[in-house]
C-alpha positions in Angstrom: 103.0 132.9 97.2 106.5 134.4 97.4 108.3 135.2 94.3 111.2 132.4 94.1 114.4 132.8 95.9 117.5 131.8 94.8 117.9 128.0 95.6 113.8 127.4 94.9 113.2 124.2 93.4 110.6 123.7 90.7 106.9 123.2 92.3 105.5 119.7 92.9 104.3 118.9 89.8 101.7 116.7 90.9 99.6 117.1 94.4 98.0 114.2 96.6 95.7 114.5 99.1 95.6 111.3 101.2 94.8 109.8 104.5 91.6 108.1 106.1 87.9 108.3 105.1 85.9 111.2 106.7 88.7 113.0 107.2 88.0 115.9 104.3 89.7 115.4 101.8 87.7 116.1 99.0 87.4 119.5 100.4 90.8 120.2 100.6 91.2 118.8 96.8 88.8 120.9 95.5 90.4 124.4 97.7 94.0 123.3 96.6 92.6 122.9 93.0 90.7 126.7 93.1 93.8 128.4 94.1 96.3 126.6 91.6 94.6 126.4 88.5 94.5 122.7 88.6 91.6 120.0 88.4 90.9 117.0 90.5 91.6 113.0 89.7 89.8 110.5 91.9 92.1 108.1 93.7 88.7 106.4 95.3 88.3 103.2 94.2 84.3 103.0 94.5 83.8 106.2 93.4 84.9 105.1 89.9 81.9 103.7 89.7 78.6 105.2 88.1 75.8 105.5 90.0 77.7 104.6 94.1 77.0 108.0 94.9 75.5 108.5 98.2 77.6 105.3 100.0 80.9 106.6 98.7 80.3 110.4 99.6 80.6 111.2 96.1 80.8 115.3 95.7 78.2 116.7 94.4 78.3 118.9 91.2 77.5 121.8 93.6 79.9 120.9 96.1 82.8 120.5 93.3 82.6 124.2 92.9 83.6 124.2 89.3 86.7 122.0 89.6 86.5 119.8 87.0 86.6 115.9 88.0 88.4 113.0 86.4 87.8 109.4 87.1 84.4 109.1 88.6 81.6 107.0 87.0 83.3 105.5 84.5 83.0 101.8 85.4 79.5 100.2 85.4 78.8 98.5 88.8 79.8 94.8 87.0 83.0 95.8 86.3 86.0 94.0 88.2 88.1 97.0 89.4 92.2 96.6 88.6 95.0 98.7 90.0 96.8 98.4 86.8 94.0 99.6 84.9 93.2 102.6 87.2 97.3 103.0 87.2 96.9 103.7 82.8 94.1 105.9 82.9 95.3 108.1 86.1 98.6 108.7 84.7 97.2 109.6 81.4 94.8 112.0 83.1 97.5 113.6 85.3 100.5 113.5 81.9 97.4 115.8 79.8 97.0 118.2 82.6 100.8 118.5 83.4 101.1 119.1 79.5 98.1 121.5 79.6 99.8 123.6 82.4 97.2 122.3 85.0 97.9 121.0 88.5 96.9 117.5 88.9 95.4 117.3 92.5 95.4 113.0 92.8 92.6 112.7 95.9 91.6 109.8 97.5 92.3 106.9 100.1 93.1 104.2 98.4 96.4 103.8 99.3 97.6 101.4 96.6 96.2 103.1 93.8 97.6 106.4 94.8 101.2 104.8 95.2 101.0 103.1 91.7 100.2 106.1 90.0 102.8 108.3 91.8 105.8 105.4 92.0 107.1 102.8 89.8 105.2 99.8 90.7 104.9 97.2 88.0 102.5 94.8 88.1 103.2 90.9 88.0 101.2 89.1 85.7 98.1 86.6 85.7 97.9 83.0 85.6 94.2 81.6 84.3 95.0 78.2 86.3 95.9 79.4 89.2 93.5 82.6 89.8 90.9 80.0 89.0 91.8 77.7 91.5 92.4 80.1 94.1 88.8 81.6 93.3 87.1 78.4 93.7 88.9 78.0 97.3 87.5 81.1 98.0 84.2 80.1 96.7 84.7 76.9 99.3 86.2 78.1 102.2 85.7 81.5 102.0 87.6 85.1 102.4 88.6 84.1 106.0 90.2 80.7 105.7 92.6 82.9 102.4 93.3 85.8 104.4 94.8 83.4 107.5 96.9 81.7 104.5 98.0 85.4 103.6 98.3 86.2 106.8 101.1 83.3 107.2 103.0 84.3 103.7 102.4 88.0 104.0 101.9 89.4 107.5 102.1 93.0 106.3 99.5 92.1 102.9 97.0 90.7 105.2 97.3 94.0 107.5 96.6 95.8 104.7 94.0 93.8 102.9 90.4 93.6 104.4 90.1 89.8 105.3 86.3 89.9 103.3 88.1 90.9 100.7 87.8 88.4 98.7 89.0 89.5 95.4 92.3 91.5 96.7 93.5 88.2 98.9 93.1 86.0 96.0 95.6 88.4 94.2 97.8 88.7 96.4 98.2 85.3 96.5 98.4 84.6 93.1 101.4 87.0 92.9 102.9 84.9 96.1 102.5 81.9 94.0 103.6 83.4 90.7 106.8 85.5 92.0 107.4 82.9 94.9 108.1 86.3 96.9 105.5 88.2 99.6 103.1 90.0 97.5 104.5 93.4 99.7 108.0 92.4 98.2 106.3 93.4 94.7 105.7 96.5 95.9 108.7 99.3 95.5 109.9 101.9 97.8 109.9 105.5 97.3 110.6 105.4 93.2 108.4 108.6 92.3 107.5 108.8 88.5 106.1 112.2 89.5 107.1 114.9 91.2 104.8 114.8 93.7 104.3 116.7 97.5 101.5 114.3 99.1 99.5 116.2 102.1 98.1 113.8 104.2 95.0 115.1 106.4 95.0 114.2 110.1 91.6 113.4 112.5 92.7 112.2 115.7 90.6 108.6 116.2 88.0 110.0 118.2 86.9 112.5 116.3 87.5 110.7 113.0 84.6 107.7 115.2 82.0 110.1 115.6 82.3 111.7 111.9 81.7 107.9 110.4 79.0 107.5 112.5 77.4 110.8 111.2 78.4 110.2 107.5 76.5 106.9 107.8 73.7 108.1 109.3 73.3 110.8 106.7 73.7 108.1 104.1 71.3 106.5 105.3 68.9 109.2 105.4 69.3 110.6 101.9 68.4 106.9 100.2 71.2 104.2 101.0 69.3 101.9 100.2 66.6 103.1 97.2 70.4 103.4 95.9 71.9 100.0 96.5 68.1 98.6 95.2 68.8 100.5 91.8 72.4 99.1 91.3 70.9 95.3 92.2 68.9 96.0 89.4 72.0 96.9 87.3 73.9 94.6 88.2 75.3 95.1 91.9 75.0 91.9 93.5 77.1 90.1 91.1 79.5 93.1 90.7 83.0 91.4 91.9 84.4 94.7 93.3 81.1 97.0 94.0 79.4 94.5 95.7 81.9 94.1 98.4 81.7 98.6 98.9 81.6 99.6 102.4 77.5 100.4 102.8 76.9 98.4 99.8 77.8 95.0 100.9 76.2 95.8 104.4 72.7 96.7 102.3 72.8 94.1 99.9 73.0 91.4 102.7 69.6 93.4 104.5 68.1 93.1 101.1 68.9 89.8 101.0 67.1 89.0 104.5 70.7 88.1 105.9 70.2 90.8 109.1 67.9 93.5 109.7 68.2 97.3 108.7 69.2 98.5 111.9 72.4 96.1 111.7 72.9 96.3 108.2 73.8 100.1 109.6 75.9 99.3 112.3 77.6 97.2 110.5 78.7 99.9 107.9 79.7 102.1 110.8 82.1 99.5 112.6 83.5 98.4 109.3 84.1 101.6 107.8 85.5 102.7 110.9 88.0 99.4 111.0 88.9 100.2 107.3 89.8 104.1 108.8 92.3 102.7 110.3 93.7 100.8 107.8 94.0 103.6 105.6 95.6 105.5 108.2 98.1 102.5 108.7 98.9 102.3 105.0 99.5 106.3 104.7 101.8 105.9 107.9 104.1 103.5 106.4 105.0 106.6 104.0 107.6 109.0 105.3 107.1 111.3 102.4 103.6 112.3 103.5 103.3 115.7 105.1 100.5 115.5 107.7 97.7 118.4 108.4 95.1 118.4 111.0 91.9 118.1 109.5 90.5 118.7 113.2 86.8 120.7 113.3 88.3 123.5 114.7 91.2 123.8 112.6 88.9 122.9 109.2 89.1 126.5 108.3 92.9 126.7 108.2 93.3 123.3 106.0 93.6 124.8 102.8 96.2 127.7 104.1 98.4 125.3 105.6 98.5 123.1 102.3 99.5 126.1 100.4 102.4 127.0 103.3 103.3 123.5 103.1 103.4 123.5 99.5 105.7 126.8 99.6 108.0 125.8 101.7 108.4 122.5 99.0 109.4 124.8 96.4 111.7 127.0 98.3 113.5 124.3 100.4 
């Protein structure tokens, strides 16, 4: 980089690389990590889990390339996943780095845990009473009938929340209940508790189709399902937030004799594709994200344009 010029401001003292499944952002992580000294923390919600390795594209210890890795496998497959949770332990992993002189490089798509680790975002309480009736409407009626409630309360929450979702709907409208506000209205603006330059990567949609339908396939043919069979046995199946994985949920209903094998894959590939866009969506929303193509034949470039974009950060 250049040596500083006069009206440089201090670098971004945390980096996040966001944006859509597929799209390489691992890659970039672990490239942006190499050249600044800095080490990785998940922001993938399913890869917090041990042993969803293959069906959340997991790196490999290979393909990490000596960047160390925080926040992977340390929930067993039974474990309900929380934001708030995932909120404590990312900040504490990113507040040792940043006191250990280390770049935190916060990677993943999961929109709303990267936002409430890099902005204020408080979370609103539980009610027992009410979370338990909510849960046994969705044990009645199902995730549909909730998300069309949500849908009516919280247009902009149901856009953003998978309607099979189950878990996340009954949430959101627990908060909607609790706060008497939209569950989006308990989300804040830009309030950064970190100094943070976010570097979105960009696949334009068709490309971006045809890389899900190669990731699954190539799921699929390194063990998919010997994998999903050997969290079942742990656990999987009754696993509030695993079980309902992309790929996971698809092969536990094929295990389950609910569709065959064949459409347990297409299914993974049409959902994964729908929750793509999502992501994309939820990134968009954020004017502060800086957008690269992460097109095939501009791959190579990625990581040199992150660092130019990250230059021009610090001497702006």
């Amino acid at each position: 980089m250049k040596n500083p010029v006069k009206n440089a401001r201090p670098a971004p003292r945390v980096i996040a690389v966001v944006g859509p499944t597929a799209a390489g952002k691992s890659d970039l992580g672990v490239a942006l990590a190499q050249h600044l000294g800095g080490e990785v923390v998940n922001a993938d919600s399913m890869q917090l889990y041990r042993g969803m390795d293959i069906g959340t594209a997991k790196l490999t210890l290979d393909e990490r390339q000596g960047v160390p890795h925080h926040l992977l496998d340390i929930w067993d497959v039974t474990e309900a996943a929380s934001v708030a949770e995932y909120q404590r332990l990312a900040r504490a992993e990113i507040d040792r780095l940043l006191a250990e002189g280390r770049t935190p490089v916060l990677v993943g798509g999961s929109g709303l845990y990267i936002k409430g680790t890099i902005d204020a975002l408080d979370f609103p309480g539980t009610d027992p009473a009410v979370r338990a009736r909510l849960e046994a409407e969705l044990a009645e009626a199902g995730p549909g009938a909730l998300h069309e409630r949500l849908a009516a309360a919280d247009p902009a929450a149901a856009r953003a929340i998978l309607p099979g979702n189950g878990r996340r709907i009954v949430r959101a409208l627990e908060v909607i209940e609790l706060t008497g506000k939209p569950f989006t209205a308990n989300l804040p603006g830009e309030k950064p508790v970190y100094d943070a330059l976010q570097i979105g990567v960009d696949v334009e949609r068709p490309e971006l189709d045809e890389r899900i339908t190669v990731r699954v396939d190539r799921m699929w043919d390194a063990g998919l399902v010997d994998e999903v069979r050997a969290l079942e046995r742990e656990g999987l199946r009754e696993g509030r937030t695993a079980s309902r994985a992309l790929g996971y949920q698809q092969v536990l209903a094929f295990l389950a004799g609910e569709c065959t094998e064949e459409e347990a894959r297409t299914e993974t590939v049409r959902a994964t594709k729908r929750f793509a866009r999502r992501q994309d969506s939820w990134f968009r929303r954020d004017g502060r994200v800086h957008w690269l193509s992460g097109a095939a034949d501009r791959r190579a470039e990625l990581p040199g344009q992150a660092l130019m974009l990250l230059e021009r950060a610090v001497t702006a």
